[in-house]
N, C-alpha and C positions, 0 to 999 in steps of 0.2 A: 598651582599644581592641583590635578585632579588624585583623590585618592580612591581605590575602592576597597572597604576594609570588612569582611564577613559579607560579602555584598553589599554593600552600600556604599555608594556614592557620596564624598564629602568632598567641600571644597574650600575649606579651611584650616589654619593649622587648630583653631579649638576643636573643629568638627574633628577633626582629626583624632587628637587628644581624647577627647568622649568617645569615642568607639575602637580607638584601637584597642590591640592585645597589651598587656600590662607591659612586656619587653616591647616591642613597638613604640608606646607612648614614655616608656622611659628613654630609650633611645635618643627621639624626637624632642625630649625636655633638653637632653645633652647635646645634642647638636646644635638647635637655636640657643644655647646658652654662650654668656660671654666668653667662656673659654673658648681658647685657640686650638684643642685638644678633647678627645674624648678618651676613654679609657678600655683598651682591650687586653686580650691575653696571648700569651703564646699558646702553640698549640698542644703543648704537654709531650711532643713525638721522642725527646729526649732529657726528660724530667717534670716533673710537676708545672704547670702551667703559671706562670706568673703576671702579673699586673704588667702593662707596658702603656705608654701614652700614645695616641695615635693622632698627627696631625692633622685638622680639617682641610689643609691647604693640598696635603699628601691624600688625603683620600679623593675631592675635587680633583685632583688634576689623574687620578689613577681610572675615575670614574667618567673623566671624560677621556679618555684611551678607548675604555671597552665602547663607550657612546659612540664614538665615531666607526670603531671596527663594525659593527653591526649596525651601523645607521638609526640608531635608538634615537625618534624625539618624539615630541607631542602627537599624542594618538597612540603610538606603539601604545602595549600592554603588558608590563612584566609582572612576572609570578613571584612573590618570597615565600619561599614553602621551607628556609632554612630560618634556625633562631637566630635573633637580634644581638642575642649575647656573642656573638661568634663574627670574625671580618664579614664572610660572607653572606651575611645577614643582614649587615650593617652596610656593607657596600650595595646593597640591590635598594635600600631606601634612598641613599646618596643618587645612585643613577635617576630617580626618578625623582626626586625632587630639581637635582640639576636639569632634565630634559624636561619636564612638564607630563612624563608618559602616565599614565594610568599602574596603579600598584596595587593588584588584588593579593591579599595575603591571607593566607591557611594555616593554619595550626600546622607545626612539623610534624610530619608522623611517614612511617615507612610508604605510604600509596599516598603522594602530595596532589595527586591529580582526583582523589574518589569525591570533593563536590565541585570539580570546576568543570562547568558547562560555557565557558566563553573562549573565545578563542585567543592563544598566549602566544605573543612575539615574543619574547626572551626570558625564560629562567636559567635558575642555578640550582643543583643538585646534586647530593654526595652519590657515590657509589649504590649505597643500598638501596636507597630512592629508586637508582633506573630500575635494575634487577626484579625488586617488587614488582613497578609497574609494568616491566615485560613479562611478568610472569602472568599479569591477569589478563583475559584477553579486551575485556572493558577496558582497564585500563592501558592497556598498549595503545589502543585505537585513539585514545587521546594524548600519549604521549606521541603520537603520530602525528597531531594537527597542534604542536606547537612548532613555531618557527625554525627557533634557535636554541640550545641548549648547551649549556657550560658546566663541566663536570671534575671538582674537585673534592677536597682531605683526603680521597685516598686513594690507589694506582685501580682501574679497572681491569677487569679479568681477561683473557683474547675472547674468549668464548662471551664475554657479555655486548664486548665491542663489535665481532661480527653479526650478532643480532639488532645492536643498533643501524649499523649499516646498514642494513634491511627495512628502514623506514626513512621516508621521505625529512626529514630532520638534519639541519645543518650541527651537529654535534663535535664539542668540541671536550678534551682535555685539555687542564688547566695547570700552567704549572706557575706557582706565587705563594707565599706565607704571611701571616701576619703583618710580617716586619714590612713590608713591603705592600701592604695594606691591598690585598687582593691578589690576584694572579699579573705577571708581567709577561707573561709566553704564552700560547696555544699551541696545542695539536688535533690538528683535523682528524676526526677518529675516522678510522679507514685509508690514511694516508699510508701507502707501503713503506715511505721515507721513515717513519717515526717520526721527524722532524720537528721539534718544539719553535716557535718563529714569535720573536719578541713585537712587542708593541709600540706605536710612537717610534720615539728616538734612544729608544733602552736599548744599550748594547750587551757584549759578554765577551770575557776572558775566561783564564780559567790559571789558580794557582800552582803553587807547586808539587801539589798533593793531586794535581787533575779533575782539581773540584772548582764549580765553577763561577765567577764571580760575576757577581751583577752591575750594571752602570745603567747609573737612572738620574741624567740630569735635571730632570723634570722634580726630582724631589729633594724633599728637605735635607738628607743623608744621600750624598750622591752616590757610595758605593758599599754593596752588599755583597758578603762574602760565605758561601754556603759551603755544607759538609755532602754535596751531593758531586759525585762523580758523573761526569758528562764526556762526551766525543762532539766537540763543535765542529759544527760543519759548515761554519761563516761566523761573521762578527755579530749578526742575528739570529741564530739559529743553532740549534744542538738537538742531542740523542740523548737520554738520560742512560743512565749505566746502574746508579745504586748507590744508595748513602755508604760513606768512608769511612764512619761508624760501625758497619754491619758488615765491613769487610771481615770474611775467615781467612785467618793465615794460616792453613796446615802446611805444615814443614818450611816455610815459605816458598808456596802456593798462594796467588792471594785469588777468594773467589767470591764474587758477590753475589749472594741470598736472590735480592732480587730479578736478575738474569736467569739465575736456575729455578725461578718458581715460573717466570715466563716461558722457557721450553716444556716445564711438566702440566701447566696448570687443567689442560685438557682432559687429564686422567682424574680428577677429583669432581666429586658433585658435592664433601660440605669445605669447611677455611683449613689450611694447612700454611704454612708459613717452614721458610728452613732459615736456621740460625747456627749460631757459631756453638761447640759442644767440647766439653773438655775430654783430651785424649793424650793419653801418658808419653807416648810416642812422639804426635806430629804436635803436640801443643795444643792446637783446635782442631776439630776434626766437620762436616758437616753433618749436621743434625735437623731431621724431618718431623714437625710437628703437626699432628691431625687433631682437628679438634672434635670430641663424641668419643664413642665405644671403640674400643680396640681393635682392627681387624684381626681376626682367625690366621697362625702362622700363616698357614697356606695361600690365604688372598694376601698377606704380608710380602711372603718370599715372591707371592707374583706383579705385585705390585713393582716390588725395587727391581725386579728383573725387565718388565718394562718402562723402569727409569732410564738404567743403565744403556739401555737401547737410543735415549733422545740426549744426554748431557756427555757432558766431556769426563774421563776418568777419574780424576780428582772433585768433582761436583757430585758424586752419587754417592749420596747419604752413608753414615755408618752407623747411627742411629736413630732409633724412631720413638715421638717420646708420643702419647697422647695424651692430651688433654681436656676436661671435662667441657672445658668455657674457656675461651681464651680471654687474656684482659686485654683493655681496653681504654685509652687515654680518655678524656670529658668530651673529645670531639667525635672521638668513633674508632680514633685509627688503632688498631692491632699490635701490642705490645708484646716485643719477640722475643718471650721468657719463658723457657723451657721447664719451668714450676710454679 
């Protein structure tokens, strides 16, 4: 395996070792190590994040999924521009050690593209990553002349996906967690379907809750059972709807957060989030959180009046809390706490 790390070129695992990033080369101590197992975490989205063990056998075979989807081998050039502490960080050295590709890697940081001048068949990237790099025009230009791109930890905005669509970029959302050591679905961003489309031989169900369950006989734990609310639209394929956790019951009404931040999101330029809020009446009522300064009643009452115009009666906020900073899990994602 070739590797390129800070730019350079190594072609061994010491060479390796000597030049990589401290998480890189700790990594790469833990994978060639006797153990059958390395050690990740959850992602914090619903409690503190904890230790979990992660198979080598489960990540190989997760790794040759996405290998074959994008025809990843020897010669291609992927980017890790995500930390090693994290799946997806851990999963982008797997690919390339399994395919032979070239692995140029960069310090994480919000603009993963500001020293790379080579040309990149496949990375992975959270949400903030694209956003920055669309925002510069430098770096757009280059997130334009990579191939492929896979975007996950957290849901993209419409307004940032129809921007990506605007570049020659096979771009995709990713839908996978930890436990499942990587993404097990795709969605083609710009696809009007929604359509998440599983990989390999994974199929889906979905229990009695409408949440939807995973089958992966390719892995060690053949069936994963998740709190996310789906509309399957085949035995491979589904819509995502919004974690079962984050559902608000008013009066029972049940209405999911994430649905109604995808019909408003277009009205906002900074992070708003809507969550469940307590209300004497209905039990939970919806509650709109802005993160920064307060608006001024008057842009306030005009705001919700142009809510009120794009969601369903029972979706339109009955309070607005603002918040200085919103919090935030170890991975990034947006913790939907109204203090």
């Amino acid at each position: 395996m070739e590797i390129t790390l800070n730019h350079r070129l190594c072609r061994t695992r010491d060479e390796v070792l000597a030049v990589a990033t401290p998480q890189v080369a700790d990594f790469l101590d833990e994978w060639y190590s006797p153990a059958d197992f390395v050690w990740g975490h959850t992602s914090g989205s619903t409690g503190a994040p904890k230790p979990m063990k992660l198979s080598k056998r489960d990540m190989e075979e997760s790794a040759r999924l996405t290998l074959d989807f994008f025809g990843i081998t020897a010669g291609t050039t992927l980017l890790l521009c995500l930390s090693p502490d994290y799946i997806a960080g851990k999963m982008m050295i797997v690919r390339a050690i399994l395919s032979g590709a070239d692995l140029l890697v960069v310090p994480p940081s919000s603009r993963p593209l500001a020293t790379v001048d080579e040309s990149v068949d496949f990375a992975a990237m959270v949400p903030a990553q694209v956003v920055e790099s669309l925002n510069d025009a430098e770096h757009r230009a280059k997130l334009a002349r990579v191939g492929a791109l896979i975007i996950g930890g957290a849901p993209l905005s419409p307004a940032t996906e129809a921007r990506l669509v605007e570049l020659p970029v096979l771009s995709y959302a990713t839908y996978g967690m930890t436990e499942t050591v990587s993404h097990v679905a795709l969605r083609r961003i710009g696809d009007p379907t929604m359509n998440y489309r599983t990989l390999g031989s994974i199929t889906f169900t979905t229990d009695d809750r409408g949440c939807l369950v995973i089958h992966t006989p390719h892995f060690t734990l053949r069936q994963f059972v998740t709190n996310d609310v789906v509309e399957l639209t085949g035995e491979r394929s589904f819509r995502w709807i919004g974690r079962y956790d984050h559902v608000i019951n008013s009066g029972g009404v049940k209405i999911f957060p994430e649905r109604v931040e995808q019909k408003i999101a277009c009205l906002f330029t900074r992070r708003f989030f809507i969550a469940a809020g307590a209300d004497e009446k209905w039990g939970e009522c919806v509650a709109l959180a802005i993160e920064g300064e307060p608006l001024s009643s008057v842009d306030e009452a005009a705001l919700l009046a142009r809510i009120r115009g794009m969601v369903d009666r029972y979706e339109v906020p009955r309070r607005v809390v603002y918040l200085p900073v919103f919090s935030e899990t170890s991975s990034g994602k947006v913790i939907r706490r109204l203090s």
